[in-house]
C-alpha positions as CSV (number, residue, x, y, z in Angstrom):
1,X,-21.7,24.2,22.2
2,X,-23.6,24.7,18.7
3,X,-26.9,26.5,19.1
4,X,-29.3,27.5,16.2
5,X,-32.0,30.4,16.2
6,X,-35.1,30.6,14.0
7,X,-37.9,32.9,14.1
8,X,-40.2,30.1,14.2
9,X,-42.6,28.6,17.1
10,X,-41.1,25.5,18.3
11,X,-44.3,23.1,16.3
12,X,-42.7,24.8,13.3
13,X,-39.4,23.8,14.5
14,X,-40.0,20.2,14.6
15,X,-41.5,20.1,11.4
16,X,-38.8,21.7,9.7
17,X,-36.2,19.4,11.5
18,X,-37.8,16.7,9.6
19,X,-37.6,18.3,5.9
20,X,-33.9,19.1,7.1
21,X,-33.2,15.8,8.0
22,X,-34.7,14.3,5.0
23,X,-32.8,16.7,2.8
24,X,-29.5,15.8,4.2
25,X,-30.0,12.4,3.6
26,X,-31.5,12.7,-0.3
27,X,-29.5,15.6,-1.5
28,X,-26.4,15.8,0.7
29,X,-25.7,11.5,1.1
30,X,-25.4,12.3,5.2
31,X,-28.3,10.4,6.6
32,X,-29.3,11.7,10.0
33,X,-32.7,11.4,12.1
34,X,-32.6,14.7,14.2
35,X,-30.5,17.8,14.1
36,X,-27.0,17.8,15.8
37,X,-27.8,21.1,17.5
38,X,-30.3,22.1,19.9
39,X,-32.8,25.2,18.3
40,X,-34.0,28.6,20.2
41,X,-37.4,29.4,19.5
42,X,-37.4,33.3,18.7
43,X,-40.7,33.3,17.2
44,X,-41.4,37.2,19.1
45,X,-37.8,38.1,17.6
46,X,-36.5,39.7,20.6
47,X,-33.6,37.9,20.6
48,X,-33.0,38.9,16.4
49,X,-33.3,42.5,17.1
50,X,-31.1,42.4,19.9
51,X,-28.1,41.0,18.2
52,X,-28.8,43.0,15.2
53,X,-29.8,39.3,13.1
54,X,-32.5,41.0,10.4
55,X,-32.2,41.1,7.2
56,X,-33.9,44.5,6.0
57,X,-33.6,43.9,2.5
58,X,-35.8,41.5,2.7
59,X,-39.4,40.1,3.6
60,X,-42.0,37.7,4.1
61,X,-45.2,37.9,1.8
62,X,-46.7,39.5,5.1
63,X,-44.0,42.5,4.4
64,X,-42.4,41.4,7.5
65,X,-37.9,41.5,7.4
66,X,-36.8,38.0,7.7
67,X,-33.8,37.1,9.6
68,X,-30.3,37.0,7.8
69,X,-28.0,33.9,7.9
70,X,-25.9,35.7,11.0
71,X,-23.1,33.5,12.8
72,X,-21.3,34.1,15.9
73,X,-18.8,32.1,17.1
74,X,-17.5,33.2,21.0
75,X,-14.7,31.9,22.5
76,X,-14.0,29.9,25.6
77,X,-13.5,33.1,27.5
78,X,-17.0,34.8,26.7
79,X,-15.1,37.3,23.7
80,X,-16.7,37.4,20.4
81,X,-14.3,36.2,17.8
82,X,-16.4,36.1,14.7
83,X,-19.4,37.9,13.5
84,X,-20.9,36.4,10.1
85,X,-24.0,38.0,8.2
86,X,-25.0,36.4,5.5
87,X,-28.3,37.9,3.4
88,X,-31.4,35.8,3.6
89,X,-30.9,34.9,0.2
90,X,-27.3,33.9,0.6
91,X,-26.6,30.4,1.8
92,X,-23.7,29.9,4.8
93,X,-20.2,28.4,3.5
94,X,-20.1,26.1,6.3
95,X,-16.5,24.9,4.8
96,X,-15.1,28.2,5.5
97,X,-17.3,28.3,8.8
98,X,-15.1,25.0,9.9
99,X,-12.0,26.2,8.7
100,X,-12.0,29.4,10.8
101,X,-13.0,27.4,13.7
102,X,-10.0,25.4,13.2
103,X,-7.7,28.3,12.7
104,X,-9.4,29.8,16.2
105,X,-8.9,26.9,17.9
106,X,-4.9,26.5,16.4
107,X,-3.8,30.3,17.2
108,X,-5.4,30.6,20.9
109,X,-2.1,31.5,22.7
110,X,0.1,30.0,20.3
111,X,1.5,33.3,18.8
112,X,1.0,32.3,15.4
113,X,-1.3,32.9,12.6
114,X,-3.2,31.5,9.5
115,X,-3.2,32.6,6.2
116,X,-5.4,33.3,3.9
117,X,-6.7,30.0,2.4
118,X,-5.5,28.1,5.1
119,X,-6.3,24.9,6.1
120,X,-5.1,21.7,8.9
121,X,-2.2,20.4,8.4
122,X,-0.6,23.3,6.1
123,X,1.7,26.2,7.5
124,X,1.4,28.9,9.7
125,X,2.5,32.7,10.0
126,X,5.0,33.0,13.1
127,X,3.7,36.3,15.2
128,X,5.5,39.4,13.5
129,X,6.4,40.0,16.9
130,X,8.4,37.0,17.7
131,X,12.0,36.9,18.0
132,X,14.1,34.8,16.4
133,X,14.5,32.1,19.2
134,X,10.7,32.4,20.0
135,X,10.5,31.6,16.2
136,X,12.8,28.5,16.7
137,X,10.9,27.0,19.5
138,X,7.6,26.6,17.4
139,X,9.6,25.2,14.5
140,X,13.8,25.5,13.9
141,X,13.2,24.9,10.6
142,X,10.8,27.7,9.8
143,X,11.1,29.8,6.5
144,X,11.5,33.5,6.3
145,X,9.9,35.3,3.2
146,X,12.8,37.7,1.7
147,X,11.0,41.7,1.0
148,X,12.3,44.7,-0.1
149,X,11.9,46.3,2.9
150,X,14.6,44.1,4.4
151,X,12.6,43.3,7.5
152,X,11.5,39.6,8.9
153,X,7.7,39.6,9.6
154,X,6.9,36.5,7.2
155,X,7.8,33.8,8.2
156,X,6.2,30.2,8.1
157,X,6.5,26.9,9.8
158,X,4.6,23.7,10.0
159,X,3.6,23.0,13.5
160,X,4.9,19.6,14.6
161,X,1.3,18.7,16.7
162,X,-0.9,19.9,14.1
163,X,-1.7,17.8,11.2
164,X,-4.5,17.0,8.9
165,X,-4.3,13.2,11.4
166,X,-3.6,14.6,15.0
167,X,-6.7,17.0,14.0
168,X,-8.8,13.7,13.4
169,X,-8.0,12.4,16.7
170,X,-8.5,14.9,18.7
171,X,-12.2,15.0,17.9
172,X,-14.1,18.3,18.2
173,X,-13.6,20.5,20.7
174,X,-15.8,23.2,20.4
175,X,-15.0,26.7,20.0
176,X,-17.6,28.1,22.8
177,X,-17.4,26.0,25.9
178,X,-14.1,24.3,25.3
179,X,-15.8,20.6,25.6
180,X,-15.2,17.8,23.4
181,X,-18.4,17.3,21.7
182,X,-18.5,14.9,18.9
183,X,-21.9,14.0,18.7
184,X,-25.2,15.4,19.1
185,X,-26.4,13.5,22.4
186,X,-23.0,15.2,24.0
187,X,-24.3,17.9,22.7
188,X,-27.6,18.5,23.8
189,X,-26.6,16.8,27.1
190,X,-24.1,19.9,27.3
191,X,-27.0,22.6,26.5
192,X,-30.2,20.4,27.9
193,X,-31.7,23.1,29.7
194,X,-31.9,25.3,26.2
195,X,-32.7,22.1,23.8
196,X,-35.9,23.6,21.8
197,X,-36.1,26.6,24.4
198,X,-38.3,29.6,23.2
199,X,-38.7,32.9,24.2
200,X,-41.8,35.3,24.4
């Protein structure tokens, strides 16, 4: 489940859901008429200051820090995985957001690993800890990289049920509650009880 924050009341909110959808229909070609998350009102900031989301480098022209670009991404058993801050003035790589949602989603109890760079469909790192035959049951045809330490921690294989088209066609399964959610009516009908929530 996808859930955005802003500092903002929630009138605030629905007027800058329209500039946003505008924007991603003139600027980015991706026409869409309401956001495909539901938004949290944090207009006293409680819930910035509590996770540490504020960006002290920065300020409004009241003098007032402004939120940074923070990210979390928790996985389906309630552990935080990933931990993002961006500055305020720094915009979100949400290419590289997706990618290590993929990788997440690829290496949960699979004893393997990406590499740097990585994305669907290319290879993976077998766990250094794997034997040989563990090794062979992911892939027999997996590649060890030769080092001058002699040992065999690098090694590589392509994962027979994980390619750039299996990855289309399993749709989106998202990384916090596990459900398939491929659109935003599934996914505000996931988190209706928090669609444009705010807190005081």
């Amino acid at each position: 489940m996808r859930i955005g924050l802003s500092c903002d009341k929630l009138e605030d909110h629905k007027l800058w859901e329209a500039d946003i959808c505008a924007y991603s229909s003139q600027v980015c070609n991706f026409p869409m008429d309401k956001l495909p998350f539901p938004m949290i009102g944090d207009h006293s900031r409680f819930v910035a200051m509590d996770l540490g989301m504020v960006d002290y480098d920065e300020s409004d022209l009241l003098g007032v820090n402004v939120t940074c670009r923070a990210v979390f991404i928790v996985s389906p058993s309630d552990h935080l995985r990933l931990f993002l801050y961006y500055p305020a003035t720094t915009g979100r790589n949400f290419d590289e957001l997706l990618r290590v949602v993929d990788s997440l989603q690829l290496t949960e109890n699979r004893g393997v690993a990406t590499p740097a760079n990585w994305k669907i469909g290319e290879k993976v790192m077998i766990s250094a800890g794997a034997t040989p035959e563990q090794a062979s049951c992911l892939n027999s045809e997996y590649s060890t990289v030769t080092l001058p330490s002699g040992k065999n921690y690098i090694r590589f294989c392509q994962l027979p049920d994980h390619t750039k088209e299996s990855e289309k066609q399993s749709g989106w399964k998202d990384p916090i509650d596990g459900k398939v959610t491929s659109s935003y009516d599934e996914t505000v009908r996931i988190a209706q009880d928090i669609s444009f929530a705010e807190y005081e």
